[in-house]
Backbone bond lengths (Angstrom), bond angles and torsions (degrees), N, CA, C in turn:
res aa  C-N    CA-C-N  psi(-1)  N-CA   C-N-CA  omega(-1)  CA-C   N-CA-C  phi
1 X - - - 1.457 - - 1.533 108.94 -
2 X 1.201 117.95 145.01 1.516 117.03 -148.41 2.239 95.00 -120.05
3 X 0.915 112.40 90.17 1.448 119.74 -170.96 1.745 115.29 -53.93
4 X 0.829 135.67 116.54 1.016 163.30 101.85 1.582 102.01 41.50
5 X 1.558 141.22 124.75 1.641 140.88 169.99 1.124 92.20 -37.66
6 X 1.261 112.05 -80.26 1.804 132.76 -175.51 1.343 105.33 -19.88
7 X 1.073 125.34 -43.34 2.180 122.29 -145.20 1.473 79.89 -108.57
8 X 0.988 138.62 -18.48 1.747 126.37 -155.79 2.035 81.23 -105.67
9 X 1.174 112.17 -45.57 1.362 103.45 -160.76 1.848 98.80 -80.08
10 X 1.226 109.37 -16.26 2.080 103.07 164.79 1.379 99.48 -82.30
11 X 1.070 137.63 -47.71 1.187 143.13 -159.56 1.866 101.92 -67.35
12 X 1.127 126.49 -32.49 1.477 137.37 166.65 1.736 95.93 -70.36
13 X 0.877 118.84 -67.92 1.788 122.16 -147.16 2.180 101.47 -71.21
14 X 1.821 98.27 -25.56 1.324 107.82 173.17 2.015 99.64 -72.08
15 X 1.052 130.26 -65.35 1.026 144.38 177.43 1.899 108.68 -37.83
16 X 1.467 119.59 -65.57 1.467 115.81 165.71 1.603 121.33 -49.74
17 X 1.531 91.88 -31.29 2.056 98.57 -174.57 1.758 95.33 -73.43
18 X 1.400 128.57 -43.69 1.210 108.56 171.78 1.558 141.38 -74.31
19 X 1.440 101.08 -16.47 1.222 111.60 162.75 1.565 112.48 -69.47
20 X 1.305 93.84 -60.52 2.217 78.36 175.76 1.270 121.36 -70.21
21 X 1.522 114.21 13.59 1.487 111.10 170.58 1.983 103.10 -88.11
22 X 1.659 90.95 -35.47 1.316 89.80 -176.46 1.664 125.07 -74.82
23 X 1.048 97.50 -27.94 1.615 114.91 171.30 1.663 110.31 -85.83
24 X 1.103 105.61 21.73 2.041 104.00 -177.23 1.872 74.70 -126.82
25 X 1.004 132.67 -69.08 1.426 105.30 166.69 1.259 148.72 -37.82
26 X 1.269 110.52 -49.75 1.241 117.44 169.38 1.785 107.72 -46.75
27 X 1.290 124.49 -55.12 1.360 136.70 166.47 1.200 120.57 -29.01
28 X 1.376 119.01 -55.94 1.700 124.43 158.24 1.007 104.41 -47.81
29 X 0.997 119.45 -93.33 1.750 124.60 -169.85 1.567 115.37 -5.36
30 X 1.893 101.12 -66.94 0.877 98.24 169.80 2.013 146.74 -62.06
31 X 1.308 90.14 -54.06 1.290 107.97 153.99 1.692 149.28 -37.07
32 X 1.198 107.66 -38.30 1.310 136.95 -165.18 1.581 99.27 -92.70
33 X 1.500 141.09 -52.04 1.244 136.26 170.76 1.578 106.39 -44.98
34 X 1.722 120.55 -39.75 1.460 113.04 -179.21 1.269 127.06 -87.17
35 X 1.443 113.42 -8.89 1.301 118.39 176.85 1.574 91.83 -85.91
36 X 1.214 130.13 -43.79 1.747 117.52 -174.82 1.319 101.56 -72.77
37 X 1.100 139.17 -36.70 1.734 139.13 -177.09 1.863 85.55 -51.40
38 X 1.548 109.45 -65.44 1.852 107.83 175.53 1.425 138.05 -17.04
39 X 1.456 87.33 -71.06 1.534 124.11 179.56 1.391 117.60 -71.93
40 X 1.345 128.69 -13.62 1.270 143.35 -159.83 1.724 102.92 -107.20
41 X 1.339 94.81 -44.68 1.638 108.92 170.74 1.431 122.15 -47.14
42 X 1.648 123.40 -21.90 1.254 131.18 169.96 1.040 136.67 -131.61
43 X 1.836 96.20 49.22 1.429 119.72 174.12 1.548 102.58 -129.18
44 X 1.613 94.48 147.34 1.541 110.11 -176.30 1.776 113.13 -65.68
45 X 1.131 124.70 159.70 1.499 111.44 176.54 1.340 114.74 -50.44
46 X 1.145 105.21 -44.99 1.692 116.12 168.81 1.553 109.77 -9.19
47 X 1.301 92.05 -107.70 1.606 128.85 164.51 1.457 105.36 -18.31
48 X 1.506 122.89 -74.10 1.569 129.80 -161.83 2.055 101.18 -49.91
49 X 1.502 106.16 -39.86 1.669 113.16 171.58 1.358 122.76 -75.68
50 X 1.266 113.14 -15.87 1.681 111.63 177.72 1.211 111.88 -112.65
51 X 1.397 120.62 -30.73 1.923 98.36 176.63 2.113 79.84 -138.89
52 X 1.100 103.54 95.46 1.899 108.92 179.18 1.447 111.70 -56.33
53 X 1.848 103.51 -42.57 1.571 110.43 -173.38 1.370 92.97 -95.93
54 X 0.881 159.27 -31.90 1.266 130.17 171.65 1.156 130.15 -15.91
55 X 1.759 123.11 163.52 1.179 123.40 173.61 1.993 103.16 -93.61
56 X 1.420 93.00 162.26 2.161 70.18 177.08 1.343 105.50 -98.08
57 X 1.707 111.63 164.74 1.339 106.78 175.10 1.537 108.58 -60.49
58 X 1.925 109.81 158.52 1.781 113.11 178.05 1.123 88.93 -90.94
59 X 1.620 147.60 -3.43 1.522 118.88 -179.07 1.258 105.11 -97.35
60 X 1.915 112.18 -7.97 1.800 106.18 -178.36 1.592 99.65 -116.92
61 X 1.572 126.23 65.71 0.832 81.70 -176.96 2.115 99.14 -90.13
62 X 1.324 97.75 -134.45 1.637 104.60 -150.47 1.612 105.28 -133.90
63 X 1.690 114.49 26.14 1.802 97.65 -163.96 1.376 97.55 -83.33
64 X 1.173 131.55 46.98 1.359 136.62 164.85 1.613 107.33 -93.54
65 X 1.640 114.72 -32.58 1.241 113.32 176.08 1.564 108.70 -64.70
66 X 1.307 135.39 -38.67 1.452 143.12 -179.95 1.870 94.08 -50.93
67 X 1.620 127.43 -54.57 1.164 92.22 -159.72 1.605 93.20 -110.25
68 X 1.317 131.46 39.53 1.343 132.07 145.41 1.278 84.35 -69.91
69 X 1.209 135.60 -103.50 1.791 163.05 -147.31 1.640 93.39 -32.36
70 X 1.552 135.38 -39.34 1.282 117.81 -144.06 1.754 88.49 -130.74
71 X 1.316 112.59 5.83 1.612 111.72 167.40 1.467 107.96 -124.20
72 X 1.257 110.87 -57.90 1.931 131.71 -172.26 1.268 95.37 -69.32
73 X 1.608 146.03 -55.37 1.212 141.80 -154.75 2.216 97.63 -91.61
74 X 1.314 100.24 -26.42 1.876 102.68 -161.60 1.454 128.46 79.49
75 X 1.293 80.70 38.64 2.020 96.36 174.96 1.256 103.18 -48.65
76 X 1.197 111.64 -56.84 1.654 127.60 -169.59 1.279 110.70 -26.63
77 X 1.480 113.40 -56.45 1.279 142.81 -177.09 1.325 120.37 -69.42
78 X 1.191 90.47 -33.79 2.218 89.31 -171.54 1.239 88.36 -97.36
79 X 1.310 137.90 -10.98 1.748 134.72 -170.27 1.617 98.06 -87.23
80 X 2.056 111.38 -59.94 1.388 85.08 167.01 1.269 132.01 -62.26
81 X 1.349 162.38 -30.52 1.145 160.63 68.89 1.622 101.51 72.90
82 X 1.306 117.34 -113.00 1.616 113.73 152.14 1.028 112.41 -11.50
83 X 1.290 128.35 -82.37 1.885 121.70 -156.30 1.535 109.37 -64.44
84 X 1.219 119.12 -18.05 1.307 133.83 141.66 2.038 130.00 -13.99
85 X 1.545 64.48 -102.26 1.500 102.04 177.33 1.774 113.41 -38.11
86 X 1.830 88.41 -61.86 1.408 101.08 -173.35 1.383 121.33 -77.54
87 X 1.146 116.37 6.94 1.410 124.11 -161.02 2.006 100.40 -102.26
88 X 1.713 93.79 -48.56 1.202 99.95 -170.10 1.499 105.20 -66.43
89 X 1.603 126.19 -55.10 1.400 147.65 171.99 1.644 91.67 -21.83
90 X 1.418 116.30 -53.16 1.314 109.68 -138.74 1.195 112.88 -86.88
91 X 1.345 107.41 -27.17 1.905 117.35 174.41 1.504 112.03 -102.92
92 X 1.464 109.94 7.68 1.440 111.61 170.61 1.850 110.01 -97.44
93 X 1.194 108.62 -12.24 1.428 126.25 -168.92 1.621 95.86 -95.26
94 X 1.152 102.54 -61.97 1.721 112.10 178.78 1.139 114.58 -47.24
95 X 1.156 113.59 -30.13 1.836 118.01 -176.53 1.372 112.94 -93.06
96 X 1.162 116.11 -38.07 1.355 121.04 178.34 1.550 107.35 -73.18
97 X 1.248 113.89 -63.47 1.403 109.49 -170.87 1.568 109.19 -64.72
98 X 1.421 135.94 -22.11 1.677 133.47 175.78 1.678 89.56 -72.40
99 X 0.985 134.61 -31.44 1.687 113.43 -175.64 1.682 105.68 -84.08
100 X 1.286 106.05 -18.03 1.801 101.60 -167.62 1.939 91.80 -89.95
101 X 1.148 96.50 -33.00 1.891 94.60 174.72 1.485 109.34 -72.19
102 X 1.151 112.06 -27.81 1.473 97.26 -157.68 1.790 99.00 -79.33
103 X 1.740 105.07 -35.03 1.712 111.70 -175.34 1.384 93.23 -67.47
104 X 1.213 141.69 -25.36 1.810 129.41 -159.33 1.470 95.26 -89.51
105 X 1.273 115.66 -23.87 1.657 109.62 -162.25 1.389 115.98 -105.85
106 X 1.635 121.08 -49.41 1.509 112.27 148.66 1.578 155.88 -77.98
107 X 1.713 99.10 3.99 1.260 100.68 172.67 1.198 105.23 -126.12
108 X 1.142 114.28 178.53 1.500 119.38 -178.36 1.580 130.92 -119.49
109 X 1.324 98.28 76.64 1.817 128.58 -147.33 1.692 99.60 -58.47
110 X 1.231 131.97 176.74 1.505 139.63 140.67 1.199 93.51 -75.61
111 X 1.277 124.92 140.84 1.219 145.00 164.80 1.399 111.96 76.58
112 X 1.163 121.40 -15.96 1.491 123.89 -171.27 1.431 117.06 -29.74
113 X 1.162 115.17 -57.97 1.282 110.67 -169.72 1.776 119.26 -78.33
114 X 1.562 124.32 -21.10 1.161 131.45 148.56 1.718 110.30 -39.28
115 X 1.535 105.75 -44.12 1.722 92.31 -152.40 1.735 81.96 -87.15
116 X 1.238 153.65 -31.08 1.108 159.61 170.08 1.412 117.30 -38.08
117 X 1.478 116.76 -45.59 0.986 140.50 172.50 2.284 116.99 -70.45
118 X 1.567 75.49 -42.79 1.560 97.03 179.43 1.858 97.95 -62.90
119 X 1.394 115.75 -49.67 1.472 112.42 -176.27 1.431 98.90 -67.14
120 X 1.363 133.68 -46.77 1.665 113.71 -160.23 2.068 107.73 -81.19
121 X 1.189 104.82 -1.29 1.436 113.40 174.97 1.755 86.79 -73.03
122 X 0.773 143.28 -64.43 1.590 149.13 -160.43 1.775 99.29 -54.14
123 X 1.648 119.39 -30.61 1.738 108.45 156.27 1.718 129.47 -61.83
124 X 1.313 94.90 -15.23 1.500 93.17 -164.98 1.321 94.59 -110.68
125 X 1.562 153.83 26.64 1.029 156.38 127.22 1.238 125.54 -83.22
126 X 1.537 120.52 117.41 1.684 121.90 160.28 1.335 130.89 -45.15
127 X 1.285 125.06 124.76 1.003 130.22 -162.26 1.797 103.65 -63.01
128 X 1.326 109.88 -40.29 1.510 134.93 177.06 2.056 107.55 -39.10
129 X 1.585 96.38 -28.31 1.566 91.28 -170.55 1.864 111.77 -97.77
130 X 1.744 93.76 -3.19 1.510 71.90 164.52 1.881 97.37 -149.89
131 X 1.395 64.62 65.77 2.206 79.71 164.42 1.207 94.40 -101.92
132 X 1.125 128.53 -24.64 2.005 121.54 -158.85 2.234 94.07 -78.27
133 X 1.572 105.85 -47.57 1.421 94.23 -179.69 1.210 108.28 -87.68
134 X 1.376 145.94 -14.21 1.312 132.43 150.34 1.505 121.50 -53.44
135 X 1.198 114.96 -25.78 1.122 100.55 178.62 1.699 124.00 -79.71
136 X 1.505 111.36 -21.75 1.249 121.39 173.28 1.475 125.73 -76.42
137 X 1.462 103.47 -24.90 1.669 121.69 167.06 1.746 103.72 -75.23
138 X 0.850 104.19 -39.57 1.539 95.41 -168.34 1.908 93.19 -87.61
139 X 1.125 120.57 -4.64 1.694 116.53 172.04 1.788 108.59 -84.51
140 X 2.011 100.14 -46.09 1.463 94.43 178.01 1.374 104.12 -71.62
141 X 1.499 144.19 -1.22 1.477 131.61 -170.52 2.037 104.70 -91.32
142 X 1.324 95.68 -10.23 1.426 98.94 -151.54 1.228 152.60 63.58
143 X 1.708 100.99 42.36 1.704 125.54 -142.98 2.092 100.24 -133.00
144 X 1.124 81.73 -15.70 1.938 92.00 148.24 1.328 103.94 -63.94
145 X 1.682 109.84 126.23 1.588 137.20 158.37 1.491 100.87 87.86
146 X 1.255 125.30 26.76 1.861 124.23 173.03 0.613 99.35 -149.03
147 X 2.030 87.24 155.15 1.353 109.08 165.54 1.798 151.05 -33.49
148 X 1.299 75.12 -43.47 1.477 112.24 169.47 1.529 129.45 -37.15
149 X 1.919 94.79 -69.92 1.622 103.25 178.57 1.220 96.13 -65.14
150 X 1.861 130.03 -63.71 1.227 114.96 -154.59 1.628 130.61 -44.50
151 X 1.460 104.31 -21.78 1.333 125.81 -162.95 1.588 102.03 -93.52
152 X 1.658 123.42 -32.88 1.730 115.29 157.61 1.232 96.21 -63.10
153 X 1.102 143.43 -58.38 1.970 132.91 -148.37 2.131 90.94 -76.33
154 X 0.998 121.68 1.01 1.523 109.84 173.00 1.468 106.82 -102.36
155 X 1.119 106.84 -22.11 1.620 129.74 -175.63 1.251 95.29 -71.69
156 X 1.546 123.27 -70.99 1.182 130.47 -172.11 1.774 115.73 -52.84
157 X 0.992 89.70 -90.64 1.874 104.45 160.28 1.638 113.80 -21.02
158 X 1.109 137.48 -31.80 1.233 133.04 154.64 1.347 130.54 -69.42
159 X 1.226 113.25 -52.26 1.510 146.68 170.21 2.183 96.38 -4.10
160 X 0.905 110.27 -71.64 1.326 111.40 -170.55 1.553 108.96 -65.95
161 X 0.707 157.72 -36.03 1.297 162.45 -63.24 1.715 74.92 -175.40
162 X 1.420 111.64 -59.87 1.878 102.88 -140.13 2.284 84.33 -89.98
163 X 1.497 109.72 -11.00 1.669 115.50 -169.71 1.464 91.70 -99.84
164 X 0.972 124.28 -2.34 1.698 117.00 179.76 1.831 99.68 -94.91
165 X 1.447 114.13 -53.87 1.198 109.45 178.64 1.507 101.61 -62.76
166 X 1.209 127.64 -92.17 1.261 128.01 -168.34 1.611 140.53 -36.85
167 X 1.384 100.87 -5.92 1.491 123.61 148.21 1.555 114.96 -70.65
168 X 0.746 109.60 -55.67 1.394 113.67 -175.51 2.104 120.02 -62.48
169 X 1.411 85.80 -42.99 1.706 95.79 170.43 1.381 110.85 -51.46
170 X 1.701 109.62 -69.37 1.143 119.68 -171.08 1.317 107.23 -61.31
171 X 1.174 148.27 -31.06 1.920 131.17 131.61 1.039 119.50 2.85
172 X 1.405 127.99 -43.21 1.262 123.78 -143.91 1.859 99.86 -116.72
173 X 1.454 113.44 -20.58 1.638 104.71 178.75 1.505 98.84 -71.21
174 X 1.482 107.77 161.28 1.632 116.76 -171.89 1.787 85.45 -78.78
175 X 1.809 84.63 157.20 1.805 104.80 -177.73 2.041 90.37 -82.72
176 X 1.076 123.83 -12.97 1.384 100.00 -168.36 1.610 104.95 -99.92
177 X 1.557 120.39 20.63 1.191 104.23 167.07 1.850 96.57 -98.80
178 X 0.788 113.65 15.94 1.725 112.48 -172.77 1.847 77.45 -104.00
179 X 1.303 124.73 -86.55 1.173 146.41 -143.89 2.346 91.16 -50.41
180 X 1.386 101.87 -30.27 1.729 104.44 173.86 1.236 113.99 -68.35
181 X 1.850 120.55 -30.19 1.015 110.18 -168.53 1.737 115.74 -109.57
182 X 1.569 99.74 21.88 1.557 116.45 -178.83 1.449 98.08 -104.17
183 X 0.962 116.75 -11.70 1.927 134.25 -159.16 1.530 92.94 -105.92
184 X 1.534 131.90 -47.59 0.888 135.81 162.24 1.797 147.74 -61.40
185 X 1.933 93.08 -4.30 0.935 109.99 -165.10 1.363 138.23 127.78
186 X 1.186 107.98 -57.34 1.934 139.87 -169.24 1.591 90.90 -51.05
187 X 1.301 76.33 124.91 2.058 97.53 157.79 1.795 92.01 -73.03
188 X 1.699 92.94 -173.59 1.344 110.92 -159.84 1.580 85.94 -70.32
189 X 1.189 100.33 -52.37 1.870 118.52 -169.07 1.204 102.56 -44.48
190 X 1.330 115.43 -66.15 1.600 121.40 -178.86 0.987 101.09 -43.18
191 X 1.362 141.19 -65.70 1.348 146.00 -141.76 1.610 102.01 -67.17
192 X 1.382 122.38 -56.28 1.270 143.58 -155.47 1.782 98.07 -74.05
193 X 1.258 114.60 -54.28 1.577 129.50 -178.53 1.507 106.56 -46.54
194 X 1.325 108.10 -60.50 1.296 128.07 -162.01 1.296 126.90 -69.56
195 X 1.740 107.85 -37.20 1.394 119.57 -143.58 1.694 100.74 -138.69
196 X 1.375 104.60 -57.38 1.448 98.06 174.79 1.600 123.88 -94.72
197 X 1.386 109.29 -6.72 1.913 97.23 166.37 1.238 92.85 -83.73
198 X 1.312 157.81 -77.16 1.206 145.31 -142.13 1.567 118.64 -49.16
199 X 1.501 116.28 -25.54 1.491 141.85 -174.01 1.736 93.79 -73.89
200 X 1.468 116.50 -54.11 1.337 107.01 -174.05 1.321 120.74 -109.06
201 X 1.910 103.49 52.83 1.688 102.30 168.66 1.309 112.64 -60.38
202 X 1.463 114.17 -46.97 1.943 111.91 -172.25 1.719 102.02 -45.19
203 X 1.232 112.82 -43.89 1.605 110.76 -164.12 2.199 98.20 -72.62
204 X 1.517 111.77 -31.79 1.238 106.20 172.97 1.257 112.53 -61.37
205 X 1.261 117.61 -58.18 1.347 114.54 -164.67 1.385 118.44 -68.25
206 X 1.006 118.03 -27.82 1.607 119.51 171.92 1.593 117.53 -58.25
207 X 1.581 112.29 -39.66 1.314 107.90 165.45 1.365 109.80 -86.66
208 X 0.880 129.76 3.40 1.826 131.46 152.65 1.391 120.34 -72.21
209 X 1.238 111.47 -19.01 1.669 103.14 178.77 1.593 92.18 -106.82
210 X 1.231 142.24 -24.67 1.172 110.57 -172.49 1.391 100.10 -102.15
211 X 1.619 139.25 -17.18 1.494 119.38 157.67 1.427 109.99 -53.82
212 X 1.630 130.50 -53.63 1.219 130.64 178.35 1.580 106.95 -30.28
213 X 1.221 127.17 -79.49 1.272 155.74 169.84 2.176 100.79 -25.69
214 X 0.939 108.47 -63.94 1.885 117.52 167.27 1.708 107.24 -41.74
215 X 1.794 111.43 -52.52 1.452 111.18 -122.15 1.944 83.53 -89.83
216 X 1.767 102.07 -47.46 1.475 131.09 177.65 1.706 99.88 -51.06
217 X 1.472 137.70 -54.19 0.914 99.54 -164.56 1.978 119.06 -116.34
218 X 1.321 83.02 30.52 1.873 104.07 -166.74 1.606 96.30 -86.86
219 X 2.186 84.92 133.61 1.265 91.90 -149.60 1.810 88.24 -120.01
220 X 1.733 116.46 -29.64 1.347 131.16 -150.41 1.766 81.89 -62.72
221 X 1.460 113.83 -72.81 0.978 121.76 -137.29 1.751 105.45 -82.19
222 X 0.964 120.48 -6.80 1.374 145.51 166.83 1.714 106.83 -65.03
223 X 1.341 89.09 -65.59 2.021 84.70 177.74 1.399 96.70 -74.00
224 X 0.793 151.12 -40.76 1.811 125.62 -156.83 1.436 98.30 -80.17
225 X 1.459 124.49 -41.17 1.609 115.25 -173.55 1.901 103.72 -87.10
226 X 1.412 117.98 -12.56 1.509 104.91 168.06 1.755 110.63 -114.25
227 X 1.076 121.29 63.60 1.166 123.41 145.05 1.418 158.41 -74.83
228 X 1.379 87.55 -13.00 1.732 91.62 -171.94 1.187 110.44 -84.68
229 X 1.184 106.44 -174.54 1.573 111.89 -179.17 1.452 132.67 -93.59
230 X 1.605 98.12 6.77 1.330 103.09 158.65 1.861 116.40 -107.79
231 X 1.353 106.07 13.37 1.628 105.33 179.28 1.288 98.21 -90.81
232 X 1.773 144.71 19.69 1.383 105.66 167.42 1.680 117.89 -67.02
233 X 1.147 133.03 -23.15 1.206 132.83 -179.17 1.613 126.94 -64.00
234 X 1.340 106.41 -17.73 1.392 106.37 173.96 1.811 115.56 -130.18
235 X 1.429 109.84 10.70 1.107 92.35 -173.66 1.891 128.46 -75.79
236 X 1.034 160.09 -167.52 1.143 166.22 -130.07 1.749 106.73 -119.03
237 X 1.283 124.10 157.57 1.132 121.77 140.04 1.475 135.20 -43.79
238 X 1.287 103.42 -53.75 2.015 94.20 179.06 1.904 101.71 -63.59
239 X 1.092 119.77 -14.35 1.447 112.55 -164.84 1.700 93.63 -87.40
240 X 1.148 125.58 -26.59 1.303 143.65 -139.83 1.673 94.21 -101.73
241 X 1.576 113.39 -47.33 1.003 104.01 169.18 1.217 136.40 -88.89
242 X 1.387 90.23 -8.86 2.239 107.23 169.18 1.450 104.04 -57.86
243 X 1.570 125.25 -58.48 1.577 130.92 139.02 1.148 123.17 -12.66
244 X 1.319 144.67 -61.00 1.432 132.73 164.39 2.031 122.19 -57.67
245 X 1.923 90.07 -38.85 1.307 87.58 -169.68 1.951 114.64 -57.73
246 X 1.736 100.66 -46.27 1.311 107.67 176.49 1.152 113.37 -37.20
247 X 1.877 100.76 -61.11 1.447 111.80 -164.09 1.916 114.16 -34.75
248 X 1.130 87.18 -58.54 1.899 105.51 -176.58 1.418 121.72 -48.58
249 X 1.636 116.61 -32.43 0.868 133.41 174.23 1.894 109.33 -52.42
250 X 1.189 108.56 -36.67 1.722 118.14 -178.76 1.852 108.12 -101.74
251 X 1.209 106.84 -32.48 1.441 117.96 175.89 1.897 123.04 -91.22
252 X 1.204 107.34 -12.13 1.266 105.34 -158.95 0.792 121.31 47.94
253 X 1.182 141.96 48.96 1.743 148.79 165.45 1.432 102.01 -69.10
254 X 0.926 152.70 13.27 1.344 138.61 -177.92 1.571 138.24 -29.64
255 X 1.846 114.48 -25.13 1.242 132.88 -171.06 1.665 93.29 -103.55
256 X 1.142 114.59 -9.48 1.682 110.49 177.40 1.552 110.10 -83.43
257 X 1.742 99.40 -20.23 2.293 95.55 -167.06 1.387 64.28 -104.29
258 X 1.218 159.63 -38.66 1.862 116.98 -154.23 1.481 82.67 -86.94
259 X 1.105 136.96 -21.28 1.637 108.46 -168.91 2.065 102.82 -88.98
260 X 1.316 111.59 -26.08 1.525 105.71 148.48 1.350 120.63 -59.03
261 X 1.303 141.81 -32.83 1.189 133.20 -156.17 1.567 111.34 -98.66
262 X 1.730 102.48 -11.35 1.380 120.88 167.49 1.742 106.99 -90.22
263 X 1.123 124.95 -25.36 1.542 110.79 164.26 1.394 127.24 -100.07
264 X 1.392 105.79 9.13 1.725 113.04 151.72 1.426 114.09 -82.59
265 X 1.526 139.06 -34.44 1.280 158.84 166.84 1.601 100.83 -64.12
266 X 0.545 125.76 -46.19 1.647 115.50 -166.18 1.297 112.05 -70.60
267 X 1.669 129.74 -34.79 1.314 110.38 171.11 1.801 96.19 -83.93
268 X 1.156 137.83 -32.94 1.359 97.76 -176.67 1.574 130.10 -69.59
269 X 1.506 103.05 -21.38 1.343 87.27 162.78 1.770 137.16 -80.59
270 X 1.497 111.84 3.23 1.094 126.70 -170.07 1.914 82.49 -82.22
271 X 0.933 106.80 -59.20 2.034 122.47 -168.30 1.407 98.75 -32.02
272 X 1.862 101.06 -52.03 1.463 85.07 -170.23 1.498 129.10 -128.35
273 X 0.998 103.65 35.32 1.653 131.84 143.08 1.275 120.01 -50.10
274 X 1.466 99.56 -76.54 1.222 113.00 171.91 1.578 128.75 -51.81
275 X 1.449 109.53 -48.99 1.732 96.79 142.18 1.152 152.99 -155.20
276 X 1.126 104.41 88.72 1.706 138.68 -161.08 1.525 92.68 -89.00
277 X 1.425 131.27 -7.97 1.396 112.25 -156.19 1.816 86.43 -114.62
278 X 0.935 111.67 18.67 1.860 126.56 -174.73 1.642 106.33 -113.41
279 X 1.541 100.22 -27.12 1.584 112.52 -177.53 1.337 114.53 -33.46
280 X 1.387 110.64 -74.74 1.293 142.88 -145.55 1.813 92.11 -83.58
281 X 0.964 132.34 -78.12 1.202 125.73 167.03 1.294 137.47 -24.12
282 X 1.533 105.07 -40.83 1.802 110.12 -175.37 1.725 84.58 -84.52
283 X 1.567 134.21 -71.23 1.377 127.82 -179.69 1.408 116.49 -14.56
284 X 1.307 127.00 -60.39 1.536 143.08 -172.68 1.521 110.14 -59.54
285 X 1.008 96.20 -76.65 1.916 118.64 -175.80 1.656 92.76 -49.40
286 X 1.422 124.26 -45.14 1.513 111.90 -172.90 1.471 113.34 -78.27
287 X 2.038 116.00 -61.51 1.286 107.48 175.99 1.470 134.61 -43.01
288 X 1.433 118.34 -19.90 1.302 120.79 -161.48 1.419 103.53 -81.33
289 X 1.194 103.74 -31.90 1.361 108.17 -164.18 1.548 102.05 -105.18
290 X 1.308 123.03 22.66 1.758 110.47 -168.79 1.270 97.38 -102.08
């Protein structure tokens, strides 16, 4: 049966109306847990136990919980700490792993493809099965309770993850912008510094938001290597807010962890706002070709 302009053009506009019905849900779903995580942040314990979804009153609200959480609790501290940690991890990983992708993918090494292989074996292992001997290496190194170790084991622990994508990107730039700038002069270094990282920011940044996203809110490997009793001074946000959560548990603080749990959230969603629109592009352009 041969349809009609008319029936094909309802039959489209029925079809888009259910898709944006389905995607206007999905949106809540998502959405709506962070606006109450928000809104929740500037309500008294009171309030957060008697009406939870509620909105709070505007004459009560609660930004007293913001500087309990970021003076009384030591946000300050576990925030620099994090921005720290994750900052160094993140451009020490990026750098390392764009030079180990870039040698596996444009030249044609001895062994190359063993050690290539050797990095993507490091995806298909849990990190969980070798925390027990990391943890004893990083005890005989003397890298228990710092900045330091935690920030190699983020280094490390990423490592595959950020050489699997970025092998694959750099696949994909043409060989004759290398071969123009060997003609032109450029050492390997030059060449690579200059010409081909700048070519594969989409493929950087994509493993920048999801190491960012790992390094910011990693909590496992954080408590087992900051435990002692001399790590309150440097430990992390998630550790910082495990600290509030307990705390509350005996105090009823409750408006102090949602107003912590709103300044652990706020830089990640600032991270990837800003570039989420790199996501989709660096993912594509790299997997296809890895």
């Amino acid at each position: 049966m041969i349809l009609s302009p008319l029936t094909k053009h309802t039959r489209s506009a029925v079809g888009k109306g259910l898709l944006f019905l389905v995607l206007l849900c999905y949106l809540v779903v998502v959405v709506f847990p962070l606006l109450w995580l928000f809104y929740t942040s500037l309500k008294d314990d009171r309030a957060i136990f008697m009406s939870p979804f509620s909105l709070p009153e505007f004459r009560h609200l609660q930004w007293g919980n913001f500087q309990r959480a970021w003076v009384g609790a030591h946000f300050s501290r576990y925030f620099f700490n994090s921005a720290l940690v994750t900052t160094t991890a993140l451009l020490a990983s990026l750098l390392l792993a764009a030079m180990a992708a870039y040698a596996l993918s444009r030249f044609r090494l001895p062994g190359g493809k063993p050690v290539f292989y050797l990095f993507l074996s490091g995806l298909m292992v849990p990190g969980q099965l070798a925390i027990i001997p990391l943890f004893f290496q990083m005890r005989s190194l003397g890298l228990l309770d710092s900045r330091l170790g935690l920030t190699l084991c983020y280094i490390a622990g990423s490592f595959p993850f950020a050489v699997f994508i970025l092998a694959g990107f750099f696949k994909t730039l043409p060989s004759s912008l290398h071969e123009a700038a060997q003609i032109d002069g450029c050492s390997e270094w030059r060449a690579f510094w200059s010409i081909m990282l700048p070519l594969a920011r989409p493929g950087l940044i994509t493993v920048a938001i999801f190491q960012f996203l790992g390094f910011w809110n990693e909590f496992f490997t954080a408590f087992l290597f900051m435990s002692g009793a001399g790590s309150e001074q440097i430990r992390t946000l998630p550790l910082g807010l495990a600290n509030i959560a307990i705390a509350s548990q005996y105090r009823s603080d409750w408006g102090t962890a949602f107003a912590g749990l709103v300044l652990v959230t706020i830089p990640t969603l600032i991270f990837y706002v800003l570039l989420q629109r790199h996501l989709v592009k660096g993912i594509t352009m790299g997997a296809l070709k890895g």
